[in-house]
C-alpha positions as CSV (number, residue, x, y, z in Angstrom):
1,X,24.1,-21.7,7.1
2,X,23.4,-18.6,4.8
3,X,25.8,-20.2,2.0
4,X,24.0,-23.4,1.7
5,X,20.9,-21.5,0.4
6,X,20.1,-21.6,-3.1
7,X,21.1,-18.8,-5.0
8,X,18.0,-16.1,-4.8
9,X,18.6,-15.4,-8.6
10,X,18.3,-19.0,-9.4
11,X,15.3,-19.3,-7.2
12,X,13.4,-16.9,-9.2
13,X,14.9,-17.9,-12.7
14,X,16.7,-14.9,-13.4
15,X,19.7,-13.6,-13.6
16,X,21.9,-11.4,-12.3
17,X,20.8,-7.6,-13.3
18,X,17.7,-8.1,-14.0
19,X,15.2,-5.4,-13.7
20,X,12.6,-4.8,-11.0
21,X,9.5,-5.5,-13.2
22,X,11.4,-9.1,-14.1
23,X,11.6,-9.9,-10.5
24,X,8.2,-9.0,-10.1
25,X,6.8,-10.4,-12.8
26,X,8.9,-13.7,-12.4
27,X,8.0,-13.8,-8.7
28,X,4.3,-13.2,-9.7
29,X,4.9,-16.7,-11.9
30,X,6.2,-19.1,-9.4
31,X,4.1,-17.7,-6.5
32,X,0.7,-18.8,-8.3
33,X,2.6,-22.8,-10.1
34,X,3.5,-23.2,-6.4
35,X,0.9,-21.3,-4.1
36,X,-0.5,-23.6,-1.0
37,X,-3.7,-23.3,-2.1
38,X,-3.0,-25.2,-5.7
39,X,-0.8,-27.9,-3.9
40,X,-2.6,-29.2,-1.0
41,X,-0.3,-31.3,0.8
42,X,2.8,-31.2,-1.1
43,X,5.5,-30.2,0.9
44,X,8.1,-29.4,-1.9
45,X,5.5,-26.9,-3.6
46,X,5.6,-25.5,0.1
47,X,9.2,-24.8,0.8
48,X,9.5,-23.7,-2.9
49,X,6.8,-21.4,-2.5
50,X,8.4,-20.0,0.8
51,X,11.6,-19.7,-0.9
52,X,10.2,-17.6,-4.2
53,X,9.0,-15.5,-0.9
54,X,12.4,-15.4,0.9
55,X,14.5,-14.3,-2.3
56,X,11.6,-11.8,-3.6
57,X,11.7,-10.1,-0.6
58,X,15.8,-9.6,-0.9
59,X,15.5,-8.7,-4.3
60,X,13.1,-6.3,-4.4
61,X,14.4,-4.5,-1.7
62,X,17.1,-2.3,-3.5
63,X,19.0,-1.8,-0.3
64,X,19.0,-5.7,0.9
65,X,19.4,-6.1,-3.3
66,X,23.0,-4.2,-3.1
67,X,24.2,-6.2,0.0
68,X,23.6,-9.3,-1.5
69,X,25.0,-8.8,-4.8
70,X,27.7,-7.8,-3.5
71,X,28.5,-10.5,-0.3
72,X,26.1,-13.0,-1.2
73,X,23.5,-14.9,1.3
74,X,26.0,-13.4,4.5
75,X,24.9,-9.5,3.1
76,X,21.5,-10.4,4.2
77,X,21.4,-12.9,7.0
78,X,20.9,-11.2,10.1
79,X,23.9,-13.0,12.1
80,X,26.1,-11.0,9.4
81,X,29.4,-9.5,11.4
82,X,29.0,-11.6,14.9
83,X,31.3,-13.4,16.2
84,X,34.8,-13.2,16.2
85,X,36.0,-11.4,13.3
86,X,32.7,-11.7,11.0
87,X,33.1,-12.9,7.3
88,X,35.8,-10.7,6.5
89,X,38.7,-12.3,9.7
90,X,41.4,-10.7,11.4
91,X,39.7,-8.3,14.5
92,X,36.7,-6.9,12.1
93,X,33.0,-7.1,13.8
94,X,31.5,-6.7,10.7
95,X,28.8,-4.4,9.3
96,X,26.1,-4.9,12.0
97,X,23.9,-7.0,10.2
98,X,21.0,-6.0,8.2
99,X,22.2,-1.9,8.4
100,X,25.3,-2.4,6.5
101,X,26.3,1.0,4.9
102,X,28.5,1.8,2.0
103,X,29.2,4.9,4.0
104,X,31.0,3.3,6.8
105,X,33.7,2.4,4.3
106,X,33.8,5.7,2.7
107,X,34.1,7.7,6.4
108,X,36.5,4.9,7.9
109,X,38.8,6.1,5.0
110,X,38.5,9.7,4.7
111,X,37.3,10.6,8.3
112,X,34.0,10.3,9.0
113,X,33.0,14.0,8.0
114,X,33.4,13.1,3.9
115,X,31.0,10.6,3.6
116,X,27.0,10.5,4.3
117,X,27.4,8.9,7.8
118,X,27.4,5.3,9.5
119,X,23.8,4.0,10.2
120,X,25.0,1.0,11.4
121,X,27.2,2.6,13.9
122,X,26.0,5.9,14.9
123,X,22.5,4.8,14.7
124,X,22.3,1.4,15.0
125,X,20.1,1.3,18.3
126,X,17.6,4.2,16.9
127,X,13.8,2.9,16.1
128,X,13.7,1.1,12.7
129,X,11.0,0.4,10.7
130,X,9.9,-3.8,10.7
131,X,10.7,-5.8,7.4
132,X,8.3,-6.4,4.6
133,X,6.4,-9.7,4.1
134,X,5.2,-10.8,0.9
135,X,2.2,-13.5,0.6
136,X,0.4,-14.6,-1.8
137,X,-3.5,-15.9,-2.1
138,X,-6.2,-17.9,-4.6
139,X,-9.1,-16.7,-5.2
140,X,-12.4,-18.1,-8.0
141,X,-13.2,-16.1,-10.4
142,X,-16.3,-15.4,-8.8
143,X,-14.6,-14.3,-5.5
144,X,-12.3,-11.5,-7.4
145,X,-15.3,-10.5,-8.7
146,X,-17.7,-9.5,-5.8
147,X,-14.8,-9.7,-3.0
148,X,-14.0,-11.9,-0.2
149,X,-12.8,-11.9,3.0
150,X,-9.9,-15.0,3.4
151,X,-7.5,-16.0,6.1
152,X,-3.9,-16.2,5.1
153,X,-0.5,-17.8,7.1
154,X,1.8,-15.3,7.4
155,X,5.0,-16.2,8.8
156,X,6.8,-12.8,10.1
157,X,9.3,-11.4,13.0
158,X,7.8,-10.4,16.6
159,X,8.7,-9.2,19.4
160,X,9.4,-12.0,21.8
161,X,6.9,-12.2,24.6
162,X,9.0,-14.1,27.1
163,X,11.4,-11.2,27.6
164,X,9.0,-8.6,26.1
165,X,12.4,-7.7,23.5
166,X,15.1,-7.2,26.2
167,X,16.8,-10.8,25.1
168,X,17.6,-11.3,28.8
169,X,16.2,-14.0,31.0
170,X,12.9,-13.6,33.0
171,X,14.6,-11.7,36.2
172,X,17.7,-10.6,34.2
173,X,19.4,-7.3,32.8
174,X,21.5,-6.5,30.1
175,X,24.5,-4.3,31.2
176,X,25.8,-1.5,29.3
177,X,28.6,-2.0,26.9
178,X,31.5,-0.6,29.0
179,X,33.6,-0.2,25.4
180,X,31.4,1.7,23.2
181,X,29.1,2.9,26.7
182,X,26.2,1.7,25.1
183,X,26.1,3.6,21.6
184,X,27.3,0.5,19.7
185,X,30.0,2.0,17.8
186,X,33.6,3.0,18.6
187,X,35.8,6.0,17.2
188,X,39.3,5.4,16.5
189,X,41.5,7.9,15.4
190,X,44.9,7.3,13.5
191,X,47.9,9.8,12.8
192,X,48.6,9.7,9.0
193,X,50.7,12.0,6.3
194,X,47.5,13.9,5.9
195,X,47.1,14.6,9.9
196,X,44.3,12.9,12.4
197,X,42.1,10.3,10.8
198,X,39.1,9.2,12.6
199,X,36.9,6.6,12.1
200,X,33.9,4.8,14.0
201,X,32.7,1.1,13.6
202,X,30.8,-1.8,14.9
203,X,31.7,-1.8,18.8
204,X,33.8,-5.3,18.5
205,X,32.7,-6.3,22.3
206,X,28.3,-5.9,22.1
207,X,28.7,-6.1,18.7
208,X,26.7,-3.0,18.0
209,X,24.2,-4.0,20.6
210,X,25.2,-1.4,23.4
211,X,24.8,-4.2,25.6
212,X,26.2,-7.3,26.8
213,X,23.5,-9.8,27.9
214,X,25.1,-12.5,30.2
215,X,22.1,-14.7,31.0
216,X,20.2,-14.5,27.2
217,X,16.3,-15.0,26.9
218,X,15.8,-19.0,26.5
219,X,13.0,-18.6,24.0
220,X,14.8,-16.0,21.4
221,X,18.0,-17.1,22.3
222,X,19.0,-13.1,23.5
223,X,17.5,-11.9,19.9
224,X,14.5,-10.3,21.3
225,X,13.1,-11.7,18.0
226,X,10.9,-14.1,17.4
227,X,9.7,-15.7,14.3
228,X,6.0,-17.1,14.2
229,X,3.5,-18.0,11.8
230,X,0.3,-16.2,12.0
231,X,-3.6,-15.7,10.5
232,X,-4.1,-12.7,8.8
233,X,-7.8,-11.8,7.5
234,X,-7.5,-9.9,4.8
235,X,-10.2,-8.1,2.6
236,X,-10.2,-8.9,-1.2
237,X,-11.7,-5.8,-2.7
238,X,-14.0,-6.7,-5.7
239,X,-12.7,-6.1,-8.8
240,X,-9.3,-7.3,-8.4
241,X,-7.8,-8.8,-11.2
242,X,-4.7,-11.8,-11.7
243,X,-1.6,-10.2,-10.0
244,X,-2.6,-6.8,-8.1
245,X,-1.5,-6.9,-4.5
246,X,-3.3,-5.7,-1.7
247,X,-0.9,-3.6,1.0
248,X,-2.2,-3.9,4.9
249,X,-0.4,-1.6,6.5
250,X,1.8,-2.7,9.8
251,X,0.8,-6.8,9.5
252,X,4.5,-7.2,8.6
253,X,7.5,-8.0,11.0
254,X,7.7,-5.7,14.5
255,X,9.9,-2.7,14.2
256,X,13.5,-2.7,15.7
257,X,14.0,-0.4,18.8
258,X,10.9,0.6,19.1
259,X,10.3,1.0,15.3
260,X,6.6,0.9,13.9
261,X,5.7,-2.4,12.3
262,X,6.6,-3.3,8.2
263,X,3.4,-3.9,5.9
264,X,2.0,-7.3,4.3
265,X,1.8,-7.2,0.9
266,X,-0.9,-9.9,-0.3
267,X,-0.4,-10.7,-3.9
268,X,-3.3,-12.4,-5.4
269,X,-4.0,-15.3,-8.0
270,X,-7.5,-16.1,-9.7
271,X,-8.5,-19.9,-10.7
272,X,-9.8,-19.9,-14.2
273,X,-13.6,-20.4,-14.7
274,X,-14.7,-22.8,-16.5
275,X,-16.5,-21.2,-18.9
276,X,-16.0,-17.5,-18.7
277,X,-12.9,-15.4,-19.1
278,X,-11.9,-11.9,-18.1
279,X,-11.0,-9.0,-20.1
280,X,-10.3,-6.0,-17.8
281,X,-13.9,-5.5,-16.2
282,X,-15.0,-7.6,-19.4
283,X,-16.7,-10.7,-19.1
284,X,-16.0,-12.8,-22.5
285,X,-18.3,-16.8,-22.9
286,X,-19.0,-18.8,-25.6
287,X,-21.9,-20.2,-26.4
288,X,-23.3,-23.3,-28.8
289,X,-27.1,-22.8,-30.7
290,X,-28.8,-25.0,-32.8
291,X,-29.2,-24.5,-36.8
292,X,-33.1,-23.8,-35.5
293,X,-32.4,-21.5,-33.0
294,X,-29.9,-19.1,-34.9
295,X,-32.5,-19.6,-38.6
296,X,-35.4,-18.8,-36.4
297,X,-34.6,-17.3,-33.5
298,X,-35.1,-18.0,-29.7
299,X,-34.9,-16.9,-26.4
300,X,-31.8,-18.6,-24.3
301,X,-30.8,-18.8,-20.5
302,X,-27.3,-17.7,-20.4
303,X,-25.3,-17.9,-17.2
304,X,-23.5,-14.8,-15.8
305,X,-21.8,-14.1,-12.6
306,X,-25.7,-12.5,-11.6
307,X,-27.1,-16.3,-12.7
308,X,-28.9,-17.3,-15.2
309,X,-30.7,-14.3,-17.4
310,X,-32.7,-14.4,-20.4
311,X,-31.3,-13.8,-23.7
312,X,-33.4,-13.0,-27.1
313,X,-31.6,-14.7,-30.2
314,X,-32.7,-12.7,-33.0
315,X,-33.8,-15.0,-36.2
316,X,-30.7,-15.3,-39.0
317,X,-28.6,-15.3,-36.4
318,X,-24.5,-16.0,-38.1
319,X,-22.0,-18.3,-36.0
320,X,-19.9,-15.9,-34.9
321,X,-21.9,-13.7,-33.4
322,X,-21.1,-11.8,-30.2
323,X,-24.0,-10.1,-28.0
324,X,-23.6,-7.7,-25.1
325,X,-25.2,-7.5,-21.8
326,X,-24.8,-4.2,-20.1
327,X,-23.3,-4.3,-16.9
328,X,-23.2,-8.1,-16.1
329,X,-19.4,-8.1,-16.2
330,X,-16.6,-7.6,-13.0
331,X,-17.4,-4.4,-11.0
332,X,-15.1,-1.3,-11.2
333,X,-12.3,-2.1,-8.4
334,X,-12.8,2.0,-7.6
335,X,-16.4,1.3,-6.9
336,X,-17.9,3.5,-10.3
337,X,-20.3,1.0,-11.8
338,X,-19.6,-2.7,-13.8
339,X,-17.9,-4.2,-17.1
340,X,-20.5,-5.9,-19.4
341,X,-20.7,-9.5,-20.6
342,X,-20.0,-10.6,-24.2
343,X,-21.7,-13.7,-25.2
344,X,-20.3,-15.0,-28.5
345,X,-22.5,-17.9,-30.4
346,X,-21.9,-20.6,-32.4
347,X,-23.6,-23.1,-34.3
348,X,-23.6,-26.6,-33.3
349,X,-24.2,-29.1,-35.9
350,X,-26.1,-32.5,-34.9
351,X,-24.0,-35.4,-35.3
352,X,-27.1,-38.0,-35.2
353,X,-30.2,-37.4,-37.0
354,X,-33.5,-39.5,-37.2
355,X,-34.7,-40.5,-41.1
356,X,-37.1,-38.5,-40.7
357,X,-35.5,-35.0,-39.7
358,X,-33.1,-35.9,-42.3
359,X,-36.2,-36.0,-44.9
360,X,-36.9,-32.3,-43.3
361,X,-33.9,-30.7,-43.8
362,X,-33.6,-32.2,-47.6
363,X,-36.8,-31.0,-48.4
364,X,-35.4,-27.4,-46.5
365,X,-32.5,-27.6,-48.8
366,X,-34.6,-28.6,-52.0
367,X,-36.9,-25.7,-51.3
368,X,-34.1,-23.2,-51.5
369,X,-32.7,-24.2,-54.6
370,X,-29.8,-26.4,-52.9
371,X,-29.2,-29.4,-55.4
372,X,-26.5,-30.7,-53.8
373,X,-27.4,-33.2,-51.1
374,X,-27.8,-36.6,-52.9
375,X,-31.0,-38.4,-52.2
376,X,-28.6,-41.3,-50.6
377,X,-27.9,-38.6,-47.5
378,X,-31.6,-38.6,-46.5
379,X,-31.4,-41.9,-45.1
């Protein structure tokens, strides 16, 4: 049941009002702790991670948004209104589901001509447009740099293939609602003080169907509607960085009535690197040279997302020290050229010395005038 569902606030940890760049950011958060791909096997990071999905794709929708601050899990849940007097009792069919329409209230009142007009009545059975589905995906490091292709489980809407979206039996028909003949809605008028009101509503008998299916598709249950999980391959441009999301155009749920399809939207994480981080197209490492190296210099293999290149370490080198190499860093995601690599060094002292390098270095320090290492220390 819709009211046994966690709260979709809650889900993302945030409350109530909160603005459309917190929802995004907080779903952006939990997607990546939770994602699949970073719990292997563990069911509850699953169902989390598919319920971060479920209430980010209510709240960022400012339409389903208003519905369900307003009635809650029932606003959204696509049984919303059936049955026998719907959520709100008495004779009432409801608001036809997902299409629910502040309008419809304000034309029921004042007539139908004063408000902006009923889309869950008058249109209700035109072509709609499929819902949005929101993923998300893990990529390396290395991957967001030079692209990818990856395969990712979508779960979305579809038209049922056993009755091809007529919700009636193989064999079957549907029959036209003889109460509303098949528009879905009903007008009622009403004498009043201020002369003939007129309304129109949810047809109470198809419930905003147009039809009445006596012998319902076994598979969909007489939806038309199925939902299934499914393999997307989607193209990871290169250059993408932690949290941009990649739109594929009509890979969401099947359009109502003939609508065209909704979009996935891919929203993807990167797995640190172990030794490189990114700043914008930037590549930022650090590095560990020896006293010799940095007092004398030296040439260095340094690893890059190209492999390994060779590095010149100028002599009197200072820990500290950050070096550039032109355009070794992440490629431009618009395609014009790459970000360079900054390789910052630092000494690293030996922590075990032979007698005899000790000797070396004391007779290093005498030479330059440095009186303070005691005799003792040379052994």
């Amino acid at each position: 049941m819709a009211n046994e569902k966690r709260d979709y606030y809650e889900a993302l940890g945030l409350k109530k009002g909160a603005s459309d760049d917190e929802i995004k950011k907080a779903f952006r958060q939990h997607a990546k702790k939770y994602h699949p791909d970073v719990n292997p096997g563990n069911a509850k990071a699953e169902a989390r991670f598919k319920e971060i999905n479920e209430a980010y794709e209510i709240l960022s929708d400012s339409d389903k948004r208003a519905r369900y601050d307003q009635f809650g899990h029932a606003g959204v849940d696509p049984n919303f209104g059936a049955g026998a007097g719907g959520p709100f009792g008495g004779g009432f069919s409801g608001f036809g589901g997902m299409d629910f329409d502040l309008g419809d209230i304000f034309s029921s009142i004042f007539g139908g001509g004063a408000g902006r007009g009923s889309t869950s009545s008058r249109n209700r059975n035109a072509p709609r447009k499929g819902e949005r589905v929101h993923v998300g995906i893990s990529v390396t490091f290395e991957e967001a740099a030079f692209g990818c292709e990856k395969d990712v489980s979508v779960q979305r809407v579809e038209m049922c293939d056993e009755c091809t979206g007529s919700g009636c039996k193989k064999g079957t028909t549907a029959e036209k609602c003889s109460q509303c003949n098949g528009s879905g809605a009903v007008t009622t008028q009403q004498r009043t003080m201020f002369g003939v009101m007129q309304s129109q509503s949810v047809c109470p008998k198809c419930s905003g169907r147009g039809k009445i299916i006596h012998q319902p598709c076994e598979k969909c249950k007489g939806l038309g509607m199925v939902r299934r999980n499914r393999t997307i391959r989607v193209k990871i441009p290169a250059g993408i960085d932690e949290g941009q999301t990649i739109s594929m155009r009509g890979e969401g749920s099947s359009g109502i009535n003939g609508g065209e399809a909704g979009d996935l939207y891919v929203t993807v994480s990167i797995r640190p690197h172990e030794s490189f981080r990114r700043e914008g197209t930037s590549v930022r490492q650090n590095i560990k040279i020896s006293f010799v190296q940095a007092a004398l210099g030296a040439d260095i293999e340094v690893s890059t997302l190209d492999g390994k290149v060779r590095h010149t370490i100028p002599s009197g080198t200072q820990t500290g020290t950050t070096f550039r190499l032109k355009g070794k860093g992440i490629p431009n995601l618009r395609g014009n050229g790459r970000g360079d690599h900054f390789v910052t060094v630092t000494l690293e002292v030996p922590t075990s010395l032979s007698s005899e390098q000790k000797e070396l270095l004391a007779k290093f320090a005498e030479a330059g005038g440095d009186t303070t290492v005691s005799k003792k220390r040379r052994k």
